[in-house]
PQR file with spaces between the fields and no chain letter, atoms N, CA, C, O and H, PARSE charges and radii, in Angstrom:
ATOM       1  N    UNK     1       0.842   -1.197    0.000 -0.4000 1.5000
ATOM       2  CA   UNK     1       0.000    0.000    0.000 -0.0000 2.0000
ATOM       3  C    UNK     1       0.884    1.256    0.000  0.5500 1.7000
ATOM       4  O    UNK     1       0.588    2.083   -0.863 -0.5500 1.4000
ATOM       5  N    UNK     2       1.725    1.498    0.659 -0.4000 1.5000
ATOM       6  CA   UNK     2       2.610    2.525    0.684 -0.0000 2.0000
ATOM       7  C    UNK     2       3.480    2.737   -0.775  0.5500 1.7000
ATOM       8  O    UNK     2       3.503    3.671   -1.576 -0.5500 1.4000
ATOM       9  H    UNK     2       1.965    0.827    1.360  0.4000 1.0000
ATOM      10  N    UNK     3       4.138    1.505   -0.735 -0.4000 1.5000
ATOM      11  CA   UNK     3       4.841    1.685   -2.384 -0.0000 2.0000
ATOM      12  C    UNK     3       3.988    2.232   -3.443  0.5500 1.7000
ATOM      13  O    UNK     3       4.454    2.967   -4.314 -0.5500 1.4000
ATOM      14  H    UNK     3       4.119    0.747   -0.084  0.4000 1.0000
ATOM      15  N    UNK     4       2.339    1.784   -3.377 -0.4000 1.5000
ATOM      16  CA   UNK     4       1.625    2.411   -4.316 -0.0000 2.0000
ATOM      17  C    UNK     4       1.311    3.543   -4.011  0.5500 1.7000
ATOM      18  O    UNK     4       1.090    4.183   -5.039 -0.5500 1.4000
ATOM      19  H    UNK     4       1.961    1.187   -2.669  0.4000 1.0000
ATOM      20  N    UNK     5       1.119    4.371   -2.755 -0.4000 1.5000
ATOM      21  CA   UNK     5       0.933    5.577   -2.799 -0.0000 2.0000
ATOM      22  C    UNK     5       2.109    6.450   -3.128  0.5500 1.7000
ATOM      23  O    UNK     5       2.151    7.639   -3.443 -0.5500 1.4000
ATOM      24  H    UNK     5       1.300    3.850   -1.920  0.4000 1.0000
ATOM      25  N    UNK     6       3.393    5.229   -2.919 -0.4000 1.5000
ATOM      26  CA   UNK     6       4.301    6.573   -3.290 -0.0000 2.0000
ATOM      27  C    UNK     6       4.711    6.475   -4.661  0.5500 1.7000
ATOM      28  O    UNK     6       5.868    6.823   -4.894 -0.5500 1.4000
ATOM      29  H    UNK     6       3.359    4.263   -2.663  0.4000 1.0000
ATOM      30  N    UNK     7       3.902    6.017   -5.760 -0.4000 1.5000
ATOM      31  CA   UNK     7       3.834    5.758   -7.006 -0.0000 2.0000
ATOM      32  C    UNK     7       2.952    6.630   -7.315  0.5500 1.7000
ATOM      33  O    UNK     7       3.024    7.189   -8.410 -0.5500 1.4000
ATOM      34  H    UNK     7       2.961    5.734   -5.572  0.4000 1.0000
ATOM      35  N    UNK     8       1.761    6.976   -6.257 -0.4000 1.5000
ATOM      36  CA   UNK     8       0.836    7.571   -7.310 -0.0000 2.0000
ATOM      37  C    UNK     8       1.372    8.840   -7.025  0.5500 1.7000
ATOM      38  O    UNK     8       0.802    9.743   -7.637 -0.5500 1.4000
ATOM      39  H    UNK     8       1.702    6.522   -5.368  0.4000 1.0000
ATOM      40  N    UNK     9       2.322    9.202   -6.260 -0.4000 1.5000
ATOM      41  CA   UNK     9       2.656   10.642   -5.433 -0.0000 2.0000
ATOM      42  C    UNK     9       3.910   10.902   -7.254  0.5500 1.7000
ATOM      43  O    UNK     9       3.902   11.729   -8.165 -0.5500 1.4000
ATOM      44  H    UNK     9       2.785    8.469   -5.762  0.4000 1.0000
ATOM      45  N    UNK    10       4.503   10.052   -7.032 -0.4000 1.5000
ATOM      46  CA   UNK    10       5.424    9.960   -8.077 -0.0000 2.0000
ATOM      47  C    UNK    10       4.418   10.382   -9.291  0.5500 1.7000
ATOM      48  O    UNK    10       4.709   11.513   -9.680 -0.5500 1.4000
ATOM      49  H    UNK    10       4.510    9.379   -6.292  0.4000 1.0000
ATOM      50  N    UNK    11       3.492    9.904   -9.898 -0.4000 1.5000
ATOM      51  CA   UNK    11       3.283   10.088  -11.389 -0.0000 2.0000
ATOM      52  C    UNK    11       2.932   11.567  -11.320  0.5500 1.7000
ATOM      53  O    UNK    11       3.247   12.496  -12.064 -0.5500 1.4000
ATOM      54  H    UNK    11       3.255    8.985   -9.582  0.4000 1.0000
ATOM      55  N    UNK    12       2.070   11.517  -10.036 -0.4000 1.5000
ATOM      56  CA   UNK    12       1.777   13.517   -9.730 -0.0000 2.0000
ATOM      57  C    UNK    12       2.675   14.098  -10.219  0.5500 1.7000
ATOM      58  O    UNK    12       2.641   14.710  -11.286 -0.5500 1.4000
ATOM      59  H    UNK    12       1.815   10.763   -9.431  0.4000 1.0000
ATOM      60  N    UNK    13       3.510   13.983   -9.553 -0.4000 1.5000
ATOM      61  CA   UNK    13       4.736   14.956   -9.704 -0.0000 2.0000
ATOM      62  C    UNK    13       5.511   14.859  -10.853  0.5500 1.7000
ATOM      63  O    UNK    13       6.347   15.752  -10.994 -0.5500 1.4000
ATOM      64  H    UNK    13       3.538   13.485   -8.686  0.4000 1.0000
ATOM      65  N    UNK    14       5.426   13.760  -11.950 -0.4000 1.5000
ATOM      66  CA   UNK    14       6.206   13.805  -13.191 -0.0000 2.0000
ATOM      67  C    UNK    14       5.137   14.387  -13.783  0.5500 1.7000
ATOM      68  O    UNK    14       5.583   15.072  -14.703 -0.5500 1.4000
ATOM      69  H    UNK    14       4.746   13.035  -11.835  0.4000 1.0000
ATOM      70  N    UNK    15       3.721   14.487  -13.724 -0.4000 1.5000
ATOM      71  CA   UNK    15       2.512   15.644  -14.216 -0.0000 2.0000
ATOM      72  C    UNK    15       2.992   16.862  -14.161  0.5500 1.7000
ATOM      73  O    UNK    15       3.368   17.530  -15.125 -0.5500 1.4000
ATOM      74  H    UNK    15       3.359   13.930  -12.976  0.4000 1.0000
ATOM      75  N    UNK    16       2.990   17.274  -12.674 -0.4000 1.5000
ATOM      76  CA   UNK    16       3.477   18.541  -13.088 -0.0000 2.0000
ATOM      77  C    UNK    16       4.607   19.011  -13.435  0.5500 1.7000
ATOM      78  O    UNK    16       4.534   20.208  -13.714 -0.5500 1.4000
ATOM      79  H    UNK    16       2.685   16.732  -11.891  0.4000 1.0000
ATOM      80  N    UNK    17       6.005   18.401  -13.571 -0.4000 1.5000
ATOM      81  CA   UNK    17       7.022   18.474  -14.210 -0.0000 2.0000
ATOM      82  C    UNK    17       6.608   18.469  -15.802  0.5500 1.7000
ATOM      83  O    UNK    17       7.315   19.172  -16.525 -0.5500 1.4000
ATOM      84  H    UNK    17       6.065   17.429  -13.345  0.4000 1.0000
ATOM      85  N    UNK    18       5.666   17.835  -16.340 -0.4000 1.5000
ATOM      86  CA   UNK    18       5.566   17.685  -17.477 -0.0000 2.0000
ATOM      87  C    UNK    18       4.647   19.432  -17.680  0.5500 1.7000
ATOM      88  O    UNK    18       5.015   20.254  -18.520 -0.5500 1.4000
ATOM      89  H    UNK    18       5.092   17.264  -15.753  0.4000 1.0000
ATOM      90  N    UNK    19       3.654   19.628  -16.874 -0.4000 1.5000
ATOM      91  CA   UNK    19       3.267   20.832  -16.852 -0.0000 2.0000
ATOM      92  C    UNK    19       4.350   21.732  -17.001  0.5500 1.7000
ATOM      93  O    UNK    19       4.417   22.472  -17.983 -0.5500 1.4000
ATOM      94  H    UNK    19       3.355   18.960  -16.192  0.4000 1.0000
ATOM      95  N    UNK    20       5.197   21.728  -16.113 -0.4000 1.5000
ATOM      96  CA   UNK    20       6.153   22.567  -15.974 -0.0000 2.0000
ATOM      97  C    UNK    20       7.122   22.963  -17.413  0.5500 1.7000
ATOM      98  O    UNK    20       7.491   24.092  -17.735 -0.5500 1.4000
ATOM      99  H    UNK    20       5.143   21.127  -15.315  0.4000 1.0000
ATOM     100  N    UNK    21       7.347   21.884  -18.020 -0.4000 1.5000
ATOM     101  CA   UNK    21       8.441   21.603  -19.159 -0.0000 2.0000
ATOM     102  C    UNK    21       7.251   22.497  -20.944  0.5500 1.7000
ATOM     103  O    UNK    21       7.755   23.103  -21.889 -0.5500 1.4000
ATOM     104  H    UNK    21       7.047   20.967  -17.759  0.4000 1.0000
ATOM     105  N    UNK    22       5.814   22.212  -20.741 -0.4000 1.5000
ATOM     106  CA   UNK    22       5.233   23.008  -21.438 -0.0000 2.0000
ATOM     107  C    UNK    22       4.850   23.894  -21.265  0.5500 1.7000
ATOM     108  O    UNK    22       3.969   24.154  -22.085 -0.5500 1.4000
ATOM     109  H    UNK    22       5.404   21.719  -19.973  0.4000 1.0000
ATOM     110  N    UNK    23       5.078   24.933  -20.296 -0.4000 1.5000
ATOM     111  CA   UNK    23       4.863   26.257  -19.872 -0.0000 2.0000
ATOM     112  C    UNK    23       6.265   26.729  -19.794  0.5500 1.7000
ATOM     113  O    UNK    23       6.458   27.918  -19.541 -0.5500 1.4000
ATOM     114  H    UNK    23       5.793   24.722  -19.630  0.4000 1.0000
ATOM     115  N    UNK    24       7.414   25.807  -20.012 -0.4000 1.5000
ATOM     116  CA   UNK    24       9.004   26.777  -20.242 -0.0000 2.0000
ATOM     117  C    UNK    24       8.823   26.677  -22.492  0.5500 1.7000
ATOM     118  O    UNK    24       9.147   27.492  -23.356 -0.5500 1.4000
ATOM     119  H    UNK    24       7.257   24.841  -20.217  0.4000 1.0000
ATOM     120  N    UNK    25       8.222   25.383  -22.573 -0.4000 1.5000
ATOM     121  CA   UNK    25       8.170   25.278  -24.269 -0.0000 2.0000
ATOM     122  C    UNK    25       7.168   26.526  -24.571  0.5500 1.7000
ATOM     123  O    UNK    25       7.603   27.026  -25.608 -0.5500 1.4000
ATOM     124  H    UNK    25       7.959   24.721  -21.871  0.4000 1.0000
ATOM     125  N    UNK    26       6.402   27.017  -24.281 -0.4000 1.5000
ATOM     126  CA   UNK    26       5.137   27.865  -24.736 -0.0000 2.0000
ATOM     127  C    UNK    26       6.396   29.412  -24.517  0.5500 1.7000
ATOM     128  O    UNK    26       6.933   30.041  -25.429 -0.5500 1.4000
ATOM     129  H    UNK    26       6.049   26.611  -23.438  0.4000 1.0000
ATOM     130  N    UNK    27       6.514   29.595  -23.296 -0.4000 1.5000
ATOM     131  CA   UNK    27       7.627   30.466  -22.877 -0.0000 2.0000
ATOM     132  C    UNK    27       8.738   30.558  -23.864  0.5500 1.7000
ATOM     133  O    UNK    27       9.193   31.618  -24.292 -0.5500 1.4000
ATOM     134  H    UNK    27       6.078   29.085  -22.554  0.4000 1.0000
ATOM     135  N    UNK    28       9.097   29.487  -24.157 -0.4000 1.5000
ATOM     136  CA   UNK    28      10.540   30.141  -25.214 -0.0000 2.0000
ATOM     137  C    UNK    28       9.967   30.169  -26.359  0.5500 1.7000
ATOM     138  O    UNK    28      10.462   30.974  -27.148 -0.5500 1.4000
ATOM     139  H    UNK    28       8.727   28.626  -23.809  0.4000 1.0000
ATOM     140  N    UNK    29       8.717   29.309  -26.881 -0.4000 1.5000
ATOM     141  CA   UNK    29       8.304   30.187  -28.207 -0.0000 2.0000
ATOM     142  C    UNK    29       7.477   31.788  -28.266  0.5500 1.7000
ATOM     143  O    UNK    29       7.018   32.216  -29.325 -0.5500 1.4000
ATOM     144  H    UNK    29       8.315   28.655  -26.240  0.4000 1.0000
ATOM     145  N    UNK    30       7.416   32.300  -27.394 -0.4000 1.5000
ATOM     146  CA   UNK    30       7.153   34.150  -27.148 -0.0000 2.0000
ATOM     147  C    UNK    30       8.921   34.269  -27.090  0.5500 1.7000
ATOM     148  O    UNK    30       9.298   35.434  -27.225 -0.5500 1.4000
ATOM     149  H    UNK    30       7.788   31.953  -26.533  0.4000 1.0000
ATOM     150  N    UNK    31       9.756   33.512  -26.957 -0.4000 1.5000
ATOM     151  CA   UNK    31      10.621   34.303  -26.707 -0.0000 2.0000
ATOM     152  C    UNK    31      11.316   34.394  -28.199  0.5500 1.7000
ATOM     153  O    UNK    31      11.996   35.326  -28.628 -0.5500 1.4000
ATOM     154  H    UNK    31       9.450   32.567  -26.848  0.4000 1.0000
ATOM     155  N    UNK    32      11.034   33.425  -28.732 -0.4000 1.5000
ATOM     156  CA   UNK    32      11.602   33.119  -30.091 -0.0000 2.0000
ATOM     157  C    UNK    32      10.404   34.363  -30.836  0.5500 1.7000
ATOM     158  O    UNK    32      11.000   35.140  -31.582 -0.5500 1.4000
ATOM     159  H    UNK    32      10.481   32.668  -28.383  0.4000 1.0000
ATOM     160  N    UNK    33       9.392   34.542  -30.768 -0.4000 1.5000
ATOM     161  CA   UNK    33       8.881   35.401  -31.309 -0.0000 2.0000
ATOM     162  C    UNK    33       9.391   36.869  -31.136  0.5500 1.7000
ATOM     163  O    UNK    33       9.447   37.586  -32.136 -0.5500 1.4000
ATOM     164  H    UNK    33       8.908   33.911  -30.162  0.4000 1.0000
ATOM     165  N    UNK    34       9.612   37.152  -30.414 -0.4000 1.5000
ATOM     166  CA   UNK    34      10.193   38.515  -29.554 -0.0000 2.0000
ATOM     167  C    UNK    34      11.311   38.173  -30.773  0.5500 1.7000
ATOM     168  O    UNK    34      11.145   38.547  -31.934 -0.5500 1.4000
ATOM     169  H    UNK    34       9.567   36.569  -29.602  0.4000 1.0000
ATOM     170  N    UNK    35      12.009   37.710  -30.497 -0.4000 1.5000
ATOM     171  CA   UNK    35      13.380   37.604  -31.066 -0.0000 2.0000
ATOM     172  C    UNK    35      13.169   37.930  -32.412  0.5500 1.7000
ATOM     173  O    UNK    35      13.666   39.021  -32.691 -0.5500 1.4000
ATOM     174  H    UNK    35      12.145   37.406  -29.554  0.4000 1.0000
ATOM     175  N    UNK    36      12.545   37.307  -33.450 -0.4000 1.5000
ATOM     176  CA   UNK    36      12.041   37.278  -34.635 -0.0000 2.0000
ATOM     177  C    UNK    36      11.009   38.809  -34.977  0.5500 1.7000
ATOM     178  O    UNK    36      10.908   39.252  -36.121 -0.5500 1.4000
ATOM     179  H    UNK    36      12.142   36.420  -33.223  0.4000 1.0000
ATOM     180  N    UNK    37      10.609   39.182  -34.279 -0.4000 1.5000
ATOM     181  CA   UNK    37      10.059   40.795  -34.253 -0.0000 2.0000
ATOM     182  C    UNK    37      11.596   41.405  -33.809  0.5500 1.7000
ATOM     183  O    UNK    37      12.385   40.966  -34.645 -0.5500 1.4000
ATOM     184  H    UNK    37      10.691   38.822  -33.350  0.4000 1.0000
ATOM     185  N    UNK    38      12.014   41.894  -33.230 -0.4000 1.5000
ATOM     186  CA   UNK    38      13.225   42.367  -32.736 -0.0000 2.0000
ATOM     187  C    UNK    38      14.292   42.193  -33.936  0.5500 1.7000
ATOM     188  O    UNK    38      15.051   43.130  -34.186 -0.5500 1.4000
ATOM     189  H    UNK    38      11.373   42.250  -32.550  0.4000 1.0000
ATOM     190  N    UNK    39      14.335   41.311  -34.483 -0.4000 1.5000
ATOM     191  CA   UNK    39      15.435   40.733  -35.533 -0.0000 2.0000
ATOM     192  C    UNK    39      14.621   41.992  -37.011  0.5500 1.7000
ATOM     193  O    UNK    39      15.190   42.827  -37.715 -0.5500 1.4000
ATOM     194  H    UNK    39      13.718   40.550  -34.281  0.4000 1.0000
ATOM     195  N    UNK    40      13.184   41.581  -36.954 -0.4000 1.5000
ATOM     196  CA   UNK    40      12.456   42.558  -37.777 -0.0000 2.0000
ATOM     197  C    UNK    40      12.904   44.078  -38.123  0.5500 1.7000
ATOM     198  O    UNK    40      13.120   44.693  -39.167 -0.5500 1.4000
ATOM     199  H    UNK    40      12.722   40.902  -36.383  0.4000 1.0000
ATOM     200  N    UNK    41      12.936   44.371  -36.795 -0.4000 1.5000
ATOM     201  CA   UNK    41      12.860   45.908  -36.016 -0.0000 2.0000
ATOM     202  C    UNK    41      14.063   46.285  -36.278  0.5500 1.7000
ATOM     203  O    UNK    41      14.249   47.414  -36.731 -0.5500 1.4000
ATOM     204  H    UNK    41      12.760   43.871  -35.947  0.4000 1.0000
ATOM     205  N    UNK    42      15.399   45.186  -35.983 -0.4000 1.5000
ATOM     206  CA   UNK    42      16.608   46.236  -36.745 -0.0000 2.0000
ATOM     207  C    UNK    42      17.199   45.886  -38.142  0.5500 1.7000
ATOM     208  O    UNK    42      18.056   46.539  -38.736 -0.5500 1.4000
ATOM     209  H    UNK    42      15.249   44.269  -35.615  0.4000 1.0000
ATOM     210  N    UNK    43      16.680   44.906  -38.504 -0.4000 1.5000
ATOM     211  CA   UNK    43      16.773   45.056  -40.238 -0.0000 2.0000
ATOM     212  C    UNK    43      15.745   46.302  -40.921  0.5500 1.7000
ATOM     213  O    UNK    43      16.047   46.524  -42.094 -0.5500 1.4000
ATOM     214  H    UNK    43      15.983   44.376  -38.021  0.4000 1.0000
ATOM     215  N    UNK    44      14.711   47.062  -40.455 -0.4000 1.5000
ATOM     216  CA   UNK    44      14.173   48.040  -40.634 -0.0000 2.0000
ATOM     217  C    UNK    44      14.703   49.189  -39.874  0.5500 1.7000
ATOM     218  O    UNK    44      14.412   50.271  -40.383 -0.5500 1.4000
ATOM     219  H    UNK    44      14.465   46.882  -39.502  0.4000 1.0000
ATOM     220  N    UNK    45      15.324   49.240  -38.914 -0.4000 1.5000
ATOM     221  CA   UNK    45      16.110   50.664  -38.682 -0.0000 2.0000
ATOM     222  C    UNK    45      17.449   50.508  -39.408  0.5500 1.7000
ATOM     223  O    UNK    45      17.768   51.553  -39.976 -0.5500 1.4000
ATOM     224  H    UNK    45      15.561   48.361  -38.500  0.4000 1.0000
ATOM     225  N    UNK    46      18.284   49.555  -39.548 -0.4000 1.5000
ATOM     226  CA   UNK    46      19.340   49.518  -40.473 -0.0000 2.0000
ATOM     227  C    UNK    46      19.209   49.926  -41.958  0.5500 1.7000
ATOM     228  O    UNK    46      20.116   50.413  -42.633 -0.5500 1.4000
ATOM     229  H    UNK    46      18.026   48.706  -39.087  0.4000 1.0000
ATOM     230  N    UNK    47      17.754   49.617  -42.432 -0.4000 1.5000
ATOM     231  CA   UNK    47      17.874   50.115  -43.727 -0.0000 2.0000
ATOM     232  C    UNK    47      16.980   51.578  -43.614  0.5500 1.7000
ATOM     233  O    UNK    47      16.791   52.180  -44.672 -0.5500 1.4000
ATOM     234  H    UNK    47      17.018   49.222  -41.883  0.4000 1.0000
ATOM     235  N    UNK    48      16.535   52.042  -42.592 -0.4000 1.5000
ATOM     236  CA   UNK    48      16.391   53.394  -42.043 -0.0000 2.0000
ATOM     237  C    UNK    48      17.282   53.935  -42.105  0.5500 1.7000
ATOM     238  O    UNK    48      17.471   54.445  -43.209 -0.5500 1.4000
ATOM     239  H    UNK    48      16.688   51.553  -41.733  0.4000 1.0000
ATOM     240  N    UNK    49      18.154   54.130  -41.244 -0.4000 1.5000
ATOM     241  CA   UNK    49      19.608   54.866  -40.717 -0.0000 2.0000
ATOM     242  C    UNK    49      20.851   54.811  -42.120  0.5500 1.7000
ATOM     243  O    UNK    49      21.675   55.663  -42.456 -0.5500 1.4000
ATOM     244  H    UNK    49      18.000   53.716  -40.347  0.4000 1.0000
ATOM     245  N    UNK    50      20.537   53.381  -42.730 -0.4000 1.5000
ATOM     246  CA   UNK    50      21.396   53.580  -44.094 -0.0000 2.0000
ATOM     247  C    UNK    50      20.639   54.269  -45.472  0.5500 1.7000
ATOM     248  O    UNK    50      21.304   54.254  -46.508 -0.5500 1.4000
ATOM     249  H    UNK    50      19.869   52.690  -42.458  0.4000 1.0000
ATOM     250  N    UNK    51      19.792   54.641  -45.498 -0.4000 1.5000
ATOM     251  CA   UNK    51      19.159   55.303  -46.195 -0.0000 2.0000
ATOM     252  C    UNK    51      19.286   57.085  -45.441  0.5500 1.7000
ATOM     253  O    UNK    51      19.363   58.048  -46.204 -0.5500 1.4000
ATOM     254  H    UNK    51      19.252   54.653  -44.656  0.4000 1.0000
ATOM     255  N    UNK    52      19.287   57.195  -44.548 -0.4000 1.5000
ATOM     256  CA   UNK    52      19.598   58.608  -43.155 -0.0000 2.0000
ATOM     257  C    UNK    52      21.303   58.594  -44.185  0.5500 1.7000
ATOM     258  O    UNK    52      21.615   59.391  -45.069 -0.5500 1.4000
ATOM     259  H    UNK    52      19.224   56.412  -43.928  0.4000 1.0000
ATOM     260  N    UNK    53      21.780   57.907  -43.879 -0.4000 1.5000
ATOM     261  CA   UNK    53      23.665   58.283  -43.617 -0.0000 2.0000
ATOM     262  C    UNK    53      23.845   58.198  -45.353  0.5500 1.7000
ATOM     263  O    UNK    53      24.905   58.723  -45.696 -0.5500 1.4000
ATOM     264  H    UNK    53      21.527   57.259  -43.160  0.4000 1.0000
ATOM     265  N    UNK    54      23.326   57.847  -46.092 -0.4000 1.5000
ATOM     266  CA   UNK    54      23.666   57.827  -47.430 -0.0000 2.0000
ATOM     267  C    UNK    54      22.908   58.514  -48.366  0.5500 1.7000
ATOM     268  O    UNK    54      23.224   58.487  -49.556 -0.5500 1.4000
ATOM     269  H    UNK    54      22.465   57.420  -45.813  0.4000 1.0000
């Protein structure tokens, strides 16, 4: 009885580890987005500022 409760305590907790691991995956794809807007943002001030200086 104990070994099974500390099995079912166990799968809990690889649940929310697994929770955990798709709320850092959801998280780094905003971050990859950010990045990819941002990456946007200075290939458009670069050809701003080189169009400014030339």
């Amino acid at each position: 009885m104990v070994g099974n409760d500390f099995f079912v305590v166990g799968n809990d907790f690889w649940m929310v580890v697994d929770d955990f691991c798709m709320v850092g995956n959801d998280f780094f794809m905003v971050v990859d987005d950010f990045r990819v807007v941002g990456n946007d943002f200075w290939v458009a001030a670069d050809d701003f500022f080189g169009v400014e200086y030339f």
